[in-house]
SEBA-651351 format. One record per residue (C-alpha): residue number from 1; x, y, z. Coordinates in steps of 0.25 Angstrom, whole numbers, plus 5000, padded with zeros to 4 digits. Example, Ala and Ser with C-alpha at 12.3 -4.5 7.8 and 13.67 -1.06 7.14 Angstrom:
2
[site 1; [5049; 4982; 5031]]
[site 2; [5055; 4996; 5029]]
//
This chain:
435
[site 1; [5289; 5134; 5137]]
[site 2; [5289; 5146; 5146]]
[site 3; [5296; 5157; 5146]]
[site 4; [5311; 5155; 5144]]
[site 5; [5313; 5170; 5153]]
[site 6; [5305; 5164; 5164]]
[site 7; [5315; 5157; 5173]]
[site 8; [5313; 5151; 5187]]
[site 9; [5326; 5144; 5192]]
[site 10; [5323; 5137; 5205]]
[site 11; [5332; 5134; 5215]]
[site 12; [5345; 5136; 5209]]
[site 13; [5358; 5140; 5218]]
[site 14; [5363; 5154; 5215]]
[site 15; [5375; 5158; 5223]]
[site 16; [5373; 5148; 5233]]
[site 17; [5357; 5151; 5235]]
[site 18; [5345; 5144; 5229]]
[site 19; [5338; 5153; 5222]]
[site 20; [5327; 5152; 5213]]
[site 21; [5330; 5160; 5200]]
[site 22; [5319; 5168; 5190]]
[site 23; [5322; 5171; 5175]]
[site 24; [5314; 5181; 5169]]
[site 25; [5316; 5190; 5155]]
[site 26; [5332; 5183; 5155]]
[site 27; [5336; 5188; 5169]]
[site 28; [5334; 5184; 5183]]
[site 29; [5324; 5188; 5188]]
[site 30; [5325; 5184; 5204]]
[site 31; [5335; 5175; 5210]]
[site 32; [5330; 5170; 5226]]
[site 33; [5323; 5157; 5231]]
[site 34; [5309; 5153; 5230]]
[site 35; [5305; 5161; 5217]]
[site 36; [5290; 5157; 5213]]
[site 37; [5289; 5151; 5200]]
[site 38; [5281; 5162; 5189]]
[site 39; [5271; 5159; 5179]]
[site 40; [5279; 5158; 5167]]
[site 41; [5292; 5153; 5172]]
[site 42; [5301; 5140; 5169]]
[site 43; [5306; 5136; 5182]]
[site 44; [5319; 5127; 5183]]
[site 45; [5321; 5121; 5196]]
[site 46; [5338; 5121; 5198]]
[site 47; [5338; 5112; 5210]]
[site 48; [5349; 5121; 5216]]
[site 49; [5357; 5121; 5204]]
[site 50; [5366; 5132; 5203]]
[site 51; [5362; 5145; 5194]]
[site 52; [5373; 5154; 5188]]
[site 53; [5374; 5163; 5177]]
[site 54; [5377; 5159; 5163]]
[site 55; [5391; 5154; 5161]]
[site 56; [5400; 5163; 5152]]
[site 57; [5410; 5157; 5142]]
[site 58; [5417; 5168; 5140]]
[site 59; [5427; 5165; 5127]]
[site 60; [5421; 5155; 5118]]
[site 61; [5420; 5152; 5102]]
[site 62; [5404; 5151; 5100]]
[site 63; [5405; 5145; 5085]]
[site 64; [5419; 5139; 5086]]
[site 65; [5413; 5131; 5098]]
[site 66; [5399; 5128; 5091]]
[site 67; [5407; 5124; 5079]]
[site 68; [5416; 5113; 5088]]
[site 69; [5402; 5106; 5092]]
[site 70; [5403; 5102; 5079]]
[site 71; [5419; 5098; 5077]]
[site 72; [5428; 5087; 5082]]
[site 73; [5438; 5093; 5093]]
[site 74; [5452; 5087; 5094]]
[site 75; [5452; 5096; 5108]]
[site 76; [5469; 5098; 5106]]
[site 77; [5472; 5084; 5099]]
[site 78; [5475; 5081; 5084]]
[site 79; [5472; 5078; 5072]]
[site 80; [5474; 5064; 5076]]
[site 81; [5463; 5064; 5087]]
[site 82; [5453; 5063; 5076]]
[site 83; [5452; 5051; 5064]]
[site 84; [5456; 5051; 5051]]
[site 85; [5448; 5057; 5037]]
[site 86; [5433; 5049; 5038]]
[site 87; [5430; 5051; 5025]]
[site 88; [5419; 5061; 5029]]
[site 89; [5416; 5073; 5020]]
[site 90; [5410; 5084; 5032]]
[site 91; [5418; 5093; 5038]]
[site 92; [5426; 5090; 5050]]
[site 93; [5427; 5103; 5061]]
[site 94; [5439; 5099; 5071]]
[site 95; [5445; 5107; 5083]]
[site 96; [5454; 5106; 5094]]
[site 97; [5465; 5102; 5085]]
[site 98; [5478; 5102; 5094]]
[site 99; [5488; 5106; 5083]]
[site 100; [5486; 5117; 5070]]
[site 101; [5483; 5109; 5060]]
[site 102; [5486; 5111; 5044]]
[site 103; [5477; 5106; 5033]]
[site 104; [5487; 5095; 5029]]
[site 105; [5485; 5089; 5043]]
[site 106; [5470; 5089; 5043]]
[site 107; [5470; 5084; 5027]]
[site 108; [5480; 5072; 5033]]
[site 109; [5466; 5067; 5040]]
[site 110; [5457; 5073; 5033]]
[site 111; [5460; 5075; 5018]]
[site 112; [5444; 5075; 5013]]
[site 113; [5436; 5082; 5023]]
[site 114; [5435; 5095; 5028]]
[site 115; [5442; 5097; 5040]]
[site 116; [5443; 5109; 5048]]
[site 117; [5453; 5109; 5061]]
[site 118; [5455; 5121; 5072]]
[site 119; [5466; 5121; 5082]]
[site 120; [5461; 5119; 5096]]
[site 121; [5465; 5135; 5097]]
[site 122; [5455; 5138; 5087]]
[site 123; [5465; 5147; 5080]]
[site 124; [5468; 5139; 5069]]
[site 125; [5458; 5131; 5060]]
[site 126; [5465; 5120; 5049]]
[site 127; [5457; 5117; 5037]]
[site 128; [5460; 5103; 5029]]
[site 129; [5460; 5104; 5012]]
[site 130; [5446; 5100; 5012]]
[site 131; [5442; 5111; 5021]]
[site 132; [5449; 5120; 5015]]
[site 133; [5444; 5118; 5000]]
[site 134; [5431; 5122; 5006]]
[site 135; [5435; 5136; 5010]]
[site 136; [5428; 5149; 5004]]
[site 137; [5439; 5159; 4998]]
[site 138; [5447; 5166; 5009]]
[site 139; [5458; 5156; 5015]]
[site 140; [5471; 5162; 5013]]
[site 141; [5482; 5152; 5007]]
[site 142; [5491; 5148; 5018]]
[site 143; [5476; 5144; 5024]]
[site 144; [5473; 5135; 5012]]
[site 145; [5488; 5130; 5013]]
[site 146; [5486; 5126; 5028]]
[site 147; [5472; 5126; 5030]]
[site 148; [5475; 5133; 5043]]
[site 149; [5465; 5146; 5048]]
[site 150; [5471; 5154; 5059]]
[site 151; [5460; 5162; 5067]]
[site 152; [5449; 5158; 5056]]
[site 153; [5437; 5153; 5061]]
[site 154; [5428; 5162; 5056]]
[site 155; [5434; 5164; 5043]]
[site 156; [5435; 5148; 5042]]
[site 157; [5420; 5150; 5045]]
[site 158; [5418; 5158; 5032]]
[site 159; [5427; 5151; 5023]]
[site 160; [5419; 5137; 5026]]
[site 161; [5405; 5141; 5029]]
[site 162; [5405; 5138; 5041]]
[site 163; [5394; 5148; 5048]]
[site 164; [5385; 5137; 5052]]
[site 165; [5394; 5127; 5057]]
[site 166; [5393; 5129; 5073]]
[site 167; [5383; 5124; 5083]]
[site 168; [5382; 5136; 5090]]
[site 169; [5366; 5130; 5097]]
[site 170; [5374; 5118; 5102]]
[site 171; [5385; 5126; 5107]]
[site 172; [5375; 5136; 5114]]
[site 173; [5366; 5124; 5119]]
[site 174; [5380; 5119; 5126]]
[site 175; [5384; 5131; 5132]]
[site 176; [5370; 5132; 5137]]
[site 177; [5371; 5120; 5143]]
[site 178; [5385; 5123; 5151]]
[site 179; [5378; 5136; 5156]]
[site 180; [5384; 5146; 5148]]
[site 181; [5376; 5157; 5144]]
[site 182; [5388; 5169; 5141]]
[site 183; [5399; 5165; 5130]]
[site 184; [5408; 5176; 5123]]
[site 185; [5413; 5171; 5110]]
[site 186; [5428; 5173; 5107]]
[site 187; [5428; 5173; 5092]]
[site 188; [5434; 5185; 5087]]
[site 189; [5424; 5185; 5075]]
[site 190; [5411; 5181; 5081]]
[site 191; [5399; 5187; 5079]]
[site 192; [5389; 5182; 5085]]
[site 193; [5382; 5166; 5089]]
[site 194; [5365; 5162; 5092]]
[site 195; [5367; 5157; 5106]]
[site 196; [5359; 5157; 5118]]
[site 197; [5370; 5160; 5127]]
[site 198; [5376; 5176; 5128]]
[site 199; [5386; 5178; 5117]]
[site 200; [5398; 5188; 5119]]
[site 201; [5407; 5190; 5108]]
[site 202; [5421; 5194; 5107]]
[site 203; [5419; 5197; 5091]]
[site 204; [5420; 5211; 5084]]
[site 205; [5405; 5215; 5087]]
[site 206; [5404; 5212; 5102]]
[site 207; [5404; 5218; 5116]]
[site 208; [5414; 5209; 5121]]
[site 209; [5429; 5210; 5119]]
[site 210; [5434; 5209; 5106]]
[site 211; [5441; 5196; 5103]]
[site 212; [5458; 5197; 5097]]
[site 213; [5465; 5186; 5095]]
[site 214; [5479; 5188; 5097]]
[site 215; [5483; 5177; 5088]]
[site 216; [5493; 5165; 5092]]
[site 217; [5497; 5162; 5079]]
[site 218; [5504; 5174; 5073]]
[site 219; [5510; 5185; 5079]]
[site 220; [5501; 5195; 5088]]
[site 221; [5500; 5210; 5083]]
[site 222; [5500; 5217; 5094]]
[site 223; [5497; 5232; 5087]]
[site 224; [5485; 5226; 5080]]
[site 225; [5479; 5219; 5094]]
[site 226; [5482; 5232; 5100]]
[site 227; [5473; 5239; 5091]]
[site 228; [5464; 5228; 5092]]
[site 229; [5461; 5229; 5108]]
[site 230; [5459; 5246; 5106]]
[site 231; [5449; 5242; 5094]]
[site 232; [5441; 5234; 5104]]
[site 233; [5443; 5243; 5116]]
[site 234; [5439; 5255; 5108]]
[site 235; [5427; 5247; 5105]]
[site 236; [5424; 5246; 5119]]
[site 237; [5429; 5230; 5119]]
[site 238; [5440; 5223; 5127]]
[site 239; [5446; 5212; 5120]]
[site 240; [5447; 5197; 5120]]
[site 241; [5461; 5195; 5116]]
[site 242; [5465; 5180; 5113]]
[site 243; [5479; 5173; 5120]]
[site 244; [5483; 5161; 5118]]
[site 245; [5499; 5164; 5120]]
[site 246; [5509; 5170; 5126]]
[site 247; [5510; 5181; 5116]]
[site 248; [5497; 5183; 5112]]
[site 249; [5495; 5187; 5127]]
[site 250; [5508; 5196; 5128]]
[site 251; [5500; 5203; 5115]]
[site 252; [5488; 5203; 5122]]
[site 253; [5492; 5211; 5135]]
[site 254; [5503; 5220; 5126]]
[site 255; [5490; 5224; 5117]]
[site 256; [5480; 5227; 5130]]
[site 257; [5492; 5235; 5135]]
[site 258; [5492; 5242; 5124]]
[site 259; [5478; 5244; 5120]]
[site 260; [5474; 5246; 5135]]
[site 261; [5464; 5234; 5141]]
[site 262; [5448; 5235; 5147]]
[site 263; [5443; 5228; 5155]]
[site 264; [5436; 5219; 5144]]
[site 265; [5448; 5216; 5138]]
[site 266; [5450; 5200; 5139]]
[site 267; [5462; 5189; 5136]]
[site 268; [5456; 5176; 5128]]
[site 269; [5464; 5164; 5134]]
[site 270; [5476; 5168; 5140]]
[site 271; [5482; 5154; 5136]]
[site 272; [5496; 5158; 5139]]
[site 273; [5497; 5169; 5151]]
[site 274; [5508; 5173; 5159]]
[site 275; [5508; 5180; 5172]]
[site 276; [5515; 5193; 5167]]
[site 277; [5503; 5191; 5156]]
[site 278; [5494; 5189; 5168]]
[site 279; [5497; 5200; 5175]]
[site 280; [5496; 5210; 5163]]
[site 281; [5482; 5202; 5159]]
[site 282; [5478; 5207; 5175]]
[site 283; [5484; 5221; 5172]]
[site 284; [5476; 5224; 5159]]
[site 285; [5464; 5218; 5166]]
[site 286; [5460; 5208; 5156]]
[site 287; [5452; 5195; 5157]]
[site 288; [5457; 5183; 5153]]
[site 289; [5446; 5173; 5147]]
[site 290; [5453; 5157; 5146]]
[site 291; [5449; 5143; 5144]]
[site 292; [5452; 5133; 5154]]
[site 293; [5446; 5121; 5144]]
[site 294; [5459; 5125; 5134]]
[site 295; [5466; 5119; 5146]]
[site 296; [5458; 5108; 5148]]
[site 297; [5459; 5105; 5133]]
[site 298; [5474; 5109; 5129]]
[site 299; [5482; 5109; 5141]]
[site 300; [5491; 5099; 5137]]
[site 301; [5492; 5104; 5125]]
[site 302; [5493; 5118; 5127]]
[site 303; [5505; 5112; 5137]]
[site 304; [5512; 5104; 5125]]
[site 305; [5512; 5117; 5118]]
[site 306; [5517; 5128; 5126]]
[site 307; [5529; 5134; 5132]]
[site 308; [5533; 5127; 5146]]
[site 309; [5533; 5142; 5151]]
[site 310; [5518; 5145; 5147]]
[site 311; [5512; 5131; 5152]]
[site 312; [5507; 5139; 5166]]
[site 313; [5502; 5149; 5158]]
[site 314; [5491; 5141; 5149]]
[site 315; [5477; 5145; 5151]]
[site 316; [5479; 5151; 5165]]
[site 317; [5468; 5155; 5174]]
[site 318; [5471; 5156; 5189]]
[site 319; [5485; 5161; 5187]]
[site 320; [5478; 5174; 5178]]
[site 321; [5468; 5174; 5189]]
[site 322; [5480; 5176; 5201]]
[site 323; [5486; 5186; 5191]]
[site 324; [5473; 5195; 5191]]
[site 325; [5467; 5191; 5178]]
[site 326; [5453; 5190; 5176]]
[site 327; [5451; 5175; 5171]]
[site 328; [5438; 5169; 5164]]
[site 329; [5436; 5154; 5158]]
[site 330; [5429; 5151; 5145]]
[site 331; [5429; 5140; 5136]]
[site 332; [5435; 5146; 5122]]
[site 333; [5425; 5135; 5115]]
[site 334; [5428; 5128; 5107]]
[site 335; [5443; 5128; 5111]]
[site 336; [5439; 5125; 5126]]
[site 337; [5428; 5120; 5131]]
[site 338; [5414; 5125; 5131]]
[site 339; [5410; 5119; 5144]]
[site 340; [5410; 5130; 5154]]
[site 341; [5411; 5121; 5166]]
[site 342; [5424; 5113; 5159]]
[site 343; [5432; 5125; 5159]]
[site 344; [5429; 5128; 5172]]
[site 345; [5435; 5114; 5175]]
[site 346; [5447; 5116; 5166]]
[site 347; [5450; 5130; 5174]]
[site 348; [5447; 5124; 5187]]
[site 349; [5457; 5110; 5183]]
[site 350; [5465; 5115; 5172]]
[site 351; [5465; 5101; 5167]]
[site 352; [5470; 5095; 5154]]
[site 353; [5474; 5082; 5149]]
[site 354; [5475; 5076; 5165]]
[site 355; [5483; 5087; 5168]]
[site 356; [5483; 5101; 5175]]
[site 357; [5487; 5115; 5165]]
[site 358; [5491; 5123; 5174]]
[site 359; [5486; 5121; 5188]]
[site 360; [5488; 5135; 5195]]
[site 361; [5477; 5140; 5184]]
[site 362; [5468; 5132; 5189]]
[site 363; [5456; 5139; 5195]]
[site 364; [5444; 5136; 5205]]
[site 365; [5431; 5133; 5196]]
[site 366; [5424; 5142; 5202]]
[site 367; [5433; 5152; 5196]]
[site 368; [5433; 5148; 5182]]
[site 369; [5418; 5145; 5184]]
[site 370; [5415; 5159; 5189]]
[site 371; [5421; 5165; 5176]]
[site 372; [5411; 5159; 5167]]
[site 373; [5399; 5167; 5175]]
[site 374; [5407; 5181; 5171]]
[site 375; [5401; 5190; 5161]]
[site 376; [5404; 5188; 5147]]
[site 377; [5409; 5203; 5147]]
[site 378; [5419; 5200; 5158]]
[site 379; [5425; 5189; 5159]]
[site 380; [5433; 5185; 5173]]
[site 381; [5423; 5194; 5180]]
[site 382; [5413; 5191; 5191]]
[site 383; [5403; 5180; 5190]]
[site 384; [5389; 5184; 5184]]
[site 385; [5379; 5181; 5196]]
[site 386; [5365; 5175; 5196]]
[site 387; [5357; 5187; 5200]]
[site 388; [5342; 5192; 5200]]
[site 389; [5344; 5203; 5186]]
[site 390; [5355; 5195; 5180]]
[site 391; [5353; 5190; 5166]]
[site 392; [5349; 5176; 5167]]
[site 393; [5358; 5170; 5160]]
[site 394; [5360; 5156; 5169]]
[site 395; [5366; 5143; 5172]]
[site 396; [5359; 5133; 5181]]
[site 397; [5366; 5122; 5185]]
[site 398; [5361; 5109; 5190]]
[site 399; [5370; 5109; 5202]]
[site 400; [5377; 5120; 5209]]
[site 401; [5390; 5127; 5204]]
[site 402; [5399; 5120; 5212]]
[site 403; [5395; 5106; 5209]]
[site 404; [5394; 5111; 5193]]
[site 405; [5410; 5115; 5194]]
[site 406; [5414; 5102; 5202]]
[site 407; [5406; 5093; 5189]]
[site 408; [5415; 5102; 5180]]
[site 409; [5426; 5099; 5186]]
[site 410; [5426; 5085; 5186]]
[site 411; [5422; 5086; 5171]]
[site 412; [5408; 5082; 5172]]
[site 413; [5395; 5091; 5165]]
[site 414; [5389; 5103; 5173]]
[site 415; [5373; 5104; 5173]]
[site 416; [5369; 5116; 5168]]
[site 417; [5353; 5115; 5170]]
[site 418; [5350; 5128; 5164]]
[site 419; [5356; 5140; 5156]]
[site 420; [5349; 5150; 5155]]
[site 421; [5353; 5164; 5145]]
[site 422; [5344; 5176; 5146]]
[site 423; [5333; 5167; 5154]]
[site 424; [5332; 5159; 5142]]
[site 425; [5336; 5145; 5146]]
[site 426; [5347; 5138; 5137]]
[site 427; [5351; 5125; 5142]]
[site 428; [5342; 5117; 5153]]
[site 429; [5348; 5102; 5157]]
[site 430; [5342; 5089; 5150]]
[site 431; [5331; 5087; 5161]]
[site 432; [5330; 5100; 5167]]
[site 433; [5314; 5102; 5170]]
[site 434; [5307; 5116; 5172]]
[site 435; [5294; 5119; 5179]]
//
């Protein structure tokens, strides 16, 4: 095979224009018609396809979401949505559970296997008696007692063994094969993953911000995240500050008042935002990240169980956008979904169960889609551009951008032909031919 640096991309459509496109040494290299094919060189014809840069996920769970290739997902229902104990002796991973389950309700189904359940927040894993007679040493008593793990995963991890059990090449393989070539993981521990694809890490040892959740479940300390946000900026770090509520968010914007915000300084979801919490958002000049897919996946759930007052504030978009706050989608897998070009549907539709969530944060694809070619480093900025000197870090779709979004939106697959990270090419379509 010829060299995976030595890229002619013929007549592909970049901003409008068909262009031939040459990769050399992990840039492009020249970006203008009728380019000459060079000794060397693996030339793919696009047929007009559009080429764009690399789609960024920008807040994602790299081994959570490489660990749920290999579970059961109840995506929000119960226990019920699944059959009864098999008589098998393996260990059964579920996720998406609609309700916080205690050991006694996953012994009720399954008293001999292990079973290990998370809550479709991914806050809370629930361990059955079996599971829980296989721990190491370090789970406290009212854990043993409930078999409930609040904000545990990667201690979970340790006290089971279980450092091997996530697919990350198959996760890497599918991102590829959506286009996405950037993702910024969200675990506040991680440390690092083998992918293909651009990794960004909100962990301690990172350039990006530092992740702090400010949890949903206990009562925020609101000296203690104030500290917290001067650690970081001393560091030279914003921070990634996970909301889900109300509260969590009044905390929030009280600590970055406090503390004094940057400009890299991000809100993690926003699941519940006010206008007044808008506006200080805009004030402090901070970006909010969100999911779109959680609405498509929970909206009538997420109804059921909130206030009547906070209902038109759930997962907001446009409304944000209006009040002058940056806005940027991503797929918080495995929570939401991994697909880049689904949650560009579920922003554009805000769709769930048949119905709409929230119809005035409904934006135009082309917004939510625009979002994903930001850099990884900020989020809600201008588009990344296909230019001659860019890194060539690509997407090459089999159609043109607009007909790519209208497929999205009526829920059928996008055809990516090609992703490309560094020059190297990391996904080409079942079929695709090169000269």
């Amino acid at each position: 095979m010829r060299s995976a640096d030595a890229w002619l991309i013929q007549d592909a459509t970049v901003d409008s224009t068909r262009v031939d496109c040459r990769i050399r040494d992990g840039r492009v290299v020249e970006l203008r018609a009728g380019l000459p094919e060079l000794e060397g060189e693996s030339a793919i014809s696009a047929g007009g396809g559009e080429l764009l840069p690399g789609l960024a996920d920008h807040h994602i769970h790299l081994r959570a979401a490489a660990a749920a290739r290999r579970s059961t997902d109840l995506g929000g229902a119960g226990l019920t949505a699944m059959a009864d104990d098999d008589g098998g002796t393996g260990w059964l991973r579920v996720i998406g559970a609609g309700a916080e389950l205690t050991r006694t309700d996953l012994d009720a189904r399954w008293p001999h296997r292990p079973v290990r359940a998370q809550h479709r927040s991914g806050a809370l894993w629930t361990l059955n008696s079996a599971a829980l007679a296989t721990l190491r040493p370090g789970a406290s008593d009212e854990e043993l007692r409930t078999g409930q793990f609040w904000r545990s995963t990667a201690r979970l991890r340790s006290l089971l063994d279980l450092a091997r059990e996530a697919d990350l090449p198959g996760l890497a393989a599918q991102l590829a094969a959506l286009g996405v070539t950037h993702v910024t993981d969200a675990t506040p521990d991680f440390t690092g993953a083998p992918m293909p694809q651009h990794v960004l890490s909100l962990g301690p040892d990172s350039l990006g911000p530092r992740k702090i959740v400010i949890p949903d479940h206990e009562a925020p300390d609101l000296g203690r995240l104030v500290h917290d946000v001067r650690g970081a900026h001393d560091a030279g770090r914003g921070v990634a500050l996970h909301v889900v509520s109300a509260v969590a968010m009044a905390v929030a914007i009280a600590a970055l008042r406090e503390a004094g915000s940057i400009d890299s300084d991000r809100i993690e979801h926003a699941a519940v935002c006010s206008d007044d919490a808008a506006r200080a958002l805009a004030e402090l000049g901070v970006t909010v990240v969100t999911q779109p897919s959680l609405v498509a996946r929970h909206g009538a759930a997420y109804l059921a169980e909130s206030p009547e007052d906070e209902r038109p504030l759930l997962w907001r978009y446009a409304g944000l956008q209006r009040l002058g706050v940056r806005v940027a989608v991503s797929s918080d897998a495995p929570y939401g979904d991994v697909d880049p070009w689904r949650t560009v549907a579920a922003a554009t539709t805000r769709l769930s169960a048949g119905q709409v969530i929230g119809p005035d944060e409904r934006v135009a694809p082309t917004t939510a889609f625009s979002s994903l070619l930001a850099a990884p480093l900020d989020p809600g900025g201008p588009p990344r551009r296909v230019r001659a000197g860019c890194p060539a870090d690509l997407c090459l779709l089999a159609t043109s951008l607009d007909d790519a979004l209208t497929s999205a939106l009526a829920g059928e697959p996008v055809a990516v032909r090609s992703t490309f990270v560094d020059g190297h090419r990391v996904h080409a379509s079942t079929g695709q031919t090169d000269s």
